[in-house]
NUDO-285071 format. One line per 8 residues: their letters; for each residue x negated, y, z of C-alpha. Coordinates in nm, 3 decimals. Layout:
<rs>
a	X/Y/Z | ...
</rs>
This chain:
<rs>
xxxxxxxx	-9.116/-2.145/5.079 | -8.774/-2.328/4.994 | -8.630/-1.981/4.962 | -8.866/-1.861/4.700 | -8.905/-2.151/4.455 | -8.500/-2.066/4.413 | -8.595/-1.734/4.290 | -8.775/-1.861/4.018
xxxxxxxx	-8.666/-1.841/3.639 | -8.613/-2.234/3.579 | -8.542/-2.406/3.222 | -8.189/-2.542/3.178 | -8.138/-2.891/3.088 | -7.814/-2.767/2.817 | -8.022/-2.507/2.681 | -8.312/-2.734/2.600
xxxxxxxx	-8.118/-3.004/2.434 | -7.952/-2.760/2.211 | -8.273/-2.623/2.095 | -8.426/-2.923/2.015 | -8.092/-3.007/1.806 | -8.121/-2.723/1.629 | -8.470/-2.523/1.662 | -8.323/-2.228/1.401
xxxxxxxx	-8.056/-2.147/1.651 | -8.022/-1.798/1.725 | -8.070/-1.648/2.102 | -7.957/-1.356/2.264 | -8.111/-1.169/2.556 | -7.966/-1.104/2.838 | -8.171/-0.784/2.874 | -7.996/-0.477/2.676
xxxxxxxx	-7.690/-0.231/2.668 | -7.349/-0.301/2.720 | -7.286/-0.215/2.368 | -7.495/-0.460/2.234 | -7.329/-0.739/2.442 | -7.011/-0.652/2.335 | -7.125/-0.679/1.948 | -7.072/-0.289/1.917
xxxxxxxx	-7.396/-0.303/1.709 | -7.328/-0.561/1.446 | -6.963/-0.397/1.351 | -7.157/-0.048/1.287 | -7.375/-0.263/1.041 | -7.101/-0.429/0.871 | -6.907/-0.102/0.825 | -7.221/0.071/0.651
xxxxxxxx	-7.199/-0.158/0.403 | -6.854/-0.083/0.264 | -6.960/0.284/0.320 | -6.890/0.355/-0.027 | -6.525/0.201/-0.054 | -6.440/0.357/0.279 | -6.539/0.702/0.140 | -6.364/0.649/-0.202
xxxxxxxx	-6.071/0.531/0.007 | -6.061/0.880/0.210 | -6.079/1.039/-0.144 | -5.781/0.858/-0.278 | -5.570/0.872/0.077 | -5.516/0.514/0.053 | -5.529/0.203/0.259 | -5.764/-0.063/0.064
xxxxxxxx	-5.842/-0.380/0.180 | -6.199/-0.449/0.049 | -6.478/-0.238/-0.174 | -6.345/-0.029/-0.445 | -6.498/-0.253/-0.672 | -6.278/-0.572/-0.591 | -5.902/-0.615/-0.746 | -5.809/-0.607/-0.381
xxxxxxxx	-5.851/-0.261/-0.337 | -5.634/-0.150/-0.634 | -5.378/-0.420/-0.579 | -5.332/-0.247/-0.281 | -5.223/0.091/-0.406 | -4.917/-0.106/-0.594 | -4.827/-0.269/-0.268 | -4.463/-0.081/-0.203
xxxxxxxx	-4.090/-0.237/-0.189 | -3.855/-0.165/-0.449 | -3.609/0.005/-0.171 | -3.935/0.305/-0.128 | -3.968/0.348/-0.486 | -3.588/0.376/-0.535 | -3.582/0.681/-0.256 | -3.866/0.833/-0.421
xxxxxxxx	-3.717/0.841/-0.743 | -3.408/0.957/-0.605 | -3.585/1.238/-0.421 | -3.748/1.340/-0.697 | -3.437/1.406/-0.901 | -3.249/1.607/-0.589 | -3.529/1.903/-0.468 | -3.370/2.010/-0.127
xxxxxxxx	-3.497/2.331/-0.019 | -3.741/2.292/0.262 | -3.774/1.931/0.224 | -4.110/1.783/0.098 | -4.150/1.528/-0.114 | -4.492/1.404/0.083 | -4.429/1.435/0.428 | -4.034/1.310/0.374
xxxxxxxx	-4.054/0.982/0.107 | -4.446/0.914/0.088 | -4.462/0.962/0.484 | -4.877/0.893/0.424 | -4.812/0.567/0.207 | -4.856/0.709/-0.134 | -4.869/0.443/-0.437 | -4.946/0.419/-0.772
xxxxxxxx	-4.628/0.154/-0.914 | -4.416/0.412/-0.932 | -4.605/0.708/-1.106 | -4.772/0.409/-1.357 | -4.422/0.291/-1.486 | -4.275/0.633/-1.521 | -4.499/0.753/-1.742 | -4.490/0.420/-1.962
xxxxxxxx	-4.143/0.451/-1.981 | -4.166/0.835/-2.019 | -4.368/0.699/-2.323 | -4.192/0.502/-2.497 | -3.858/0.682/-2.443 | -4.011/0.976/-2.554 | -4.152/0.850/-2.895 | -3.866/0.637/-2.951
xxxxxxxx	-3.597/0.878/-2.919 | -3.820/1.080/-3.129 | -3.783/0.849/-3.429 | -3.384/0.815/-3.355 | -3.333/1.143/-3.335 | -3.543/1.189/-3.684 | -3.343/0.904/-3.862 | -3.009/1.003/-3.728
xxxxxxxx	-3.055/1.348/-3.860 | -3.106/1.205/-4.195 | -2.863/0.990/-4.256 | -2.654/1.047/-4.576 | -2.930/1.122/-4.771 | -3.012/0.887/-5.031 | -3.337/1.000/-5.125 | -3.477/1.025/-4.742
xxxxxxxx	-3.720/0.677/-4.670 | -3.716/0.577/-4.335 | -4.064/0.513/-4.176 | -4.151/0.392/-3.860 | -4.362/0.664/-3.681 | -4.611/0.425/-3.466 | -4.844/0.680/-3.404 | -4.580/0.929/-3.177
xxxxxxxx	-4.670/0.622/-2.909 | -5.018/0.685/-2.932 | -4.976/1.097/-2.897 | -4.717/1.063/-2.653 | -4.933/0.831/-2.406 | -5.268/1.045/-2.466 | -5.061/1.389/-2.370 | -4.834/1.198/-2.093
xxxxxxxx	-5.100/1.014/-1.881 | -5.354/1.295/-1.941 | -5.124/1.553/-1.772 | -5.020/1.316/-1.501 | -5.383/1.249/-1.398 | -5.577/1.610/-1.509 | -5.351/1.832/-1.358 | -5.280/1.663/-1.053
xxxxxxxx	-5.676/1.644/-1.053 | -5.714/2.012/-1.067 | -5.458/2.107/-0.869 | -5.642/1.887/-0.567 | -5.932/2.005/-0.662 | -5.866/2.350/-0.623 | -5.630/2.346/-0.299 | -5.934/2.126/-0.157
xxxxxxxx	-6.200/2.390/-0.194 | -5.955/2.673/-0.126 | -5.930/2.450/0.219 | -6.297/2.431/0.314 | -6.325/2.805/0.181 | -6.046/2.940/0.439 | -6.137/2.674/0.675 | -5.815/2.566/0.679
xxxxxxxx	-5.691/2.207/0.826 | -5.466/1.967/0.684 | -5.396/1.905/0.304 | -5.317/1.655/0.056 | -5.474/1.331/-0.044 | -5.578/1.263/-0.436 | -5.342/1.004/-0.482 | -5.074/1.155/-0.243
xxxxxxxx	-5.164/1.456/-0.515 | -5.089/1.184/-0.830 | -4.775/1.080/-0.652 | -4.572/1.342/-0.704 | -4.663/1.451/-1.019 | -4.575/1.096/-1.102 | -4.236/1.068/-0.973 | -4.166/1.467/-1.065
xxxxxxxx	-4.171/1.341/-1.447 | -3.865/1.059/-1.398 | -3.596/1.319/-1.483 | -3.721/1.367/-1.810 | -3.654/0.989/-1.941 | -3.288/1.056/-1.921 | -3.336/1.390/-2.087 | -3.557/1.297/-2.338
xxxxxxxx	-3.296/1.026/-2.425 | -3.063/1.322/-2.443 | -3.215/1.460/-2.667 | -3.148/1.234/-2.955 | -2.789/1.454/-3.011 | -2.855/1.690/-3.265 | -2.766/1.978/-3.110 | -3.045/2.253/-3.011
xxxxxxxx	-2.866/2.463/-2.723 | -2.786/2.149/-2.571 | -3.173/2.038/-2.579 | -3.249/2.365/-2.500 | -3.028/2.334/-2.177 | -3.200/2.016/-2.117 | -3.538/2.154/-2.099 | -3.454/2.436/-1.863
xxxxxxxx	-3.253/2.215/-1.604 | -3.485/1.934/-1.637 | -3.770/2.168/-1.580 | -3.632/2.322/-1.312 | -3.535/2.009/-1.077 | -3.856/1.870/-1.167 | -4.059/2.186/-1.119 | -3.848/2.254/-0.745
xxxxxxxx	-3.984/1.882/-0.619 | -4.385/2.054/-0.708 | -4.288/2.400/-0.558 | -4.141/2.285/-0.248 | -4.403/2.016/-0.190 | -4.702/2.268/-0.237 | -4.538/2.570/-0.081 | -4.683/2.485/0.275
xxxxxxxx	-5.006/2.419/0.192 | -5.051/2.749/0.025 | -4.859/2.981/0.282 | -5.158/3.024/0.445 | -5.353/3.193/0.140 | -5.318/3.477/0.040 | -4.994/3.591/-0.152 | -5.176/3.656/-0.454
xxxxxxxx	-5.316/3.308/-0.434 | -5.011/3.179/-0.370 | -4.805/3.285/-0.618 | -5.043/3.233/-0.874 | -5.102/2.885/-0.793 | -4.733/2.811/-0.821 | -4.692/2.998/-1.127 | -4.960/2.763/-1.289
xxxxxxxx	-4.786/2.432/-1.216 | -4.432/2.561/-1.322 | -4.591/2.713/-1.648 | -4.778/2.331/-1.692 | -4.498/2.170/-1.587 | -4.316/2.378/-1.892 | -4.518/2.311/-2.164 | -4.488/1.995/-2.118
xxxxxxxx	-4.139/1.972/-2.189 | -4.136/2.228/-2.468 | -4.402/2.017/-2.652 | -4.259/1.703/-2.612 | -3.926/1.844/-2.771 | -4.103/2.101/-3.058 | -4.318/1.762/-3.142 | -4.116/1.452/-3.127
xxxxxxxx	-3.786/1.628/-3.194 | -3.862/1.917/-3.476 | -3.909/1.753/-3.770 | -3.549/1.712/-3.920 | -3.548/2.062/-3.870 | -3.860/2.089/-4.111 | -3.727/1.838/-4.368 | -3.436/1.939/-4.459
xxxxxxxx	-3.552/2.321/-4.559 | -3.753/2.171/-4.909 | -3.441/1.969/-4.985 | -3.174/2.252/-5.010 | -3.492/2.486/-5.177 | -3.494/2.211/-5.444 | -3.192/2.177/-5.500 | -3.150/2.544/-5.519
xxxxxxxx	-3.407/2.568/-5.805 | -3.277/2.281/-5.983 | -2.905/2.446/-5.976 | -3.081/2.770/-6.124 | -3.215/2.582/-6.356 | -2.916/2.430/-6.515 | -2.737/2.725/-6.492 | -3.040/2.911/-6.740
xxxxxxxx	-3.017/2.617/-6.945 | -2.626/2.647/-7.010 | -2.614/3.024/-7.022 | -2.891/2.985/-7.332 | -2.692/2.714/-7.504 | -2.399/2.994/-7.477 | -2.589/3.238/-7.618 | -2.710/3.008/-7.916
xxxxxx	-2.368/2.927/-8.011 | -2.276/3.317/-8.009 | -2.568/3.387/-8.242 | -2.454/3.195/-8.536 | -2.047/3.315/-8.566 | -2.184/3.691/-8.624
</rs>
């Protein structure tokens, strides 16, 4: 009888007490799976609710810390050392053959710090130098006004940021659906996508800054290297992930982003950097007209003074 009162369930002294400290105290059973002893089951829950952010962050490629709608989870695509975006700049000015720019500087840590302050400065160097270049071409003349320009800034940042976030858009976009089409494994992130475009645009600061000399082979010969360093970093970074389509595909898709990559340059330069070229064609038609003019003028008065003597 001893031996089976033991094997009853009994009340604990430590357990009661507690309770009757606290009655809203929450109990677990012992009863269940080892997963929901180990807590397995209230992890799953607090994942789902950050389901969105965790999806947005598989979009973007990124590494967030909270929900895509906290500052957190940008802050944290600005989160890189001066030393990385140094390298990446310099990478993106010296396109090695066979090197890419992704798997060799990003190395899965893409950011936006870089990309964001290259195309402000892209901006402003671009409009600026605009406005030098306009005024410098000018100078001498004493009826030319000079007049700040303010809205180049505006046009420049509109057709700077737009190509630096729509193409790199489409071009994901497309290699992503030409992926899942082919079945095809691997790829590029969004902002991994972003990244490069970003840092491929650095090289034309210094040539845009270049181009205040008023000299069109040499901005001419700016355009084409500058296009071509820039345009190698894009080639060789997207070159593996379209090997595997087919050659048509292939070259067609890198056609497009040297031919984008091109125009930009060529508008930035026929925009910002044309108009001397434009203003100083009425000036020598004037003055052409107003020489002819004089010259009628005196060759009458001649004729006048003929007249009379016979």
């Amino acid at each position: 009888m001893d031996n089976t009162d033991e094997l009853k369930f009994q009340d604990f002294e430590e357990v009661s007490h507690l309770l009757s400290l606290d009655p809203n105290a929450t109990t677990v059973a012992v009863s269940g799976s080892p997963a929901s002893l180990s807590g397995e089951e209230d992890v799953k829950l607090d994942l789902t609710e950050d389901e969105e952010g965790l999806e947005i962050s598989k979009l973007l490629g990124g590494t967030p810390t909270g929900g895509f709608w906290t500052f957190e989870y940008y802050k944290s695509f600005f989160n890189v050392e001066t030393v990385q975006v140094m390298d990446r700049v310099k990478g993106s000015v010296m396109p090695i053959p066979g090197r890419n720019f992704i798997k060799h500087y990003l190395r899965s840590k893409p950011d936006l710090y870089g990309p964001f302050w290259i195309c402000v400065t892209l901006v402003f160097s671009v409009a600026i130098s605009g406005n030098l270049s306009t005024f410098l071409s000018q100078v001498g003349d004493q009826t030319y006004h000079y007049r700040p320009q303010f809205h180049r800034v505006t046009i420049a940042a509109v057709v700077i940021f737009m190509y630096a976030w729509l193409v790199p858009l489409c071009a994901w976009g497309f290699l992503t659906w030409r992926k899942g089409a082919e079945g095809q494994m691997g790829g590029y992130t969004f902002l991994e996508t972003v990244c490069v475009y970003g840092y491929s645009l650095f090289i034309f600061i210094p040539t845009s800054l270049l181009w205040i000399i008023p000299l069109e082979w040499l901005r001419w010969l700016l355009i084409l290297v500058s296009t071509v360093v820039s345009g190698s970093v894009l080639v060789f970074t997207f070159l593996p992930v379209v090997r595997d389509h087919t050659k048509l595909t292939a070259t067609a898709t890198l056609v497009t982003i040297l031919i984008l990559h091109s125009l930009l340059a060529i508008g930035c330069k026929m925009y910002f950097f044309q108009t001397a070229v434009h203003m100083t064609a009425p000036q020598t038609t004037t003055q052409f007209m107003m020489t002819t003019q004089v010259t009628q003028q005196e060759h009458r008065q001649g004729a006048s003074l003929v007249l009379p003597a016979t």
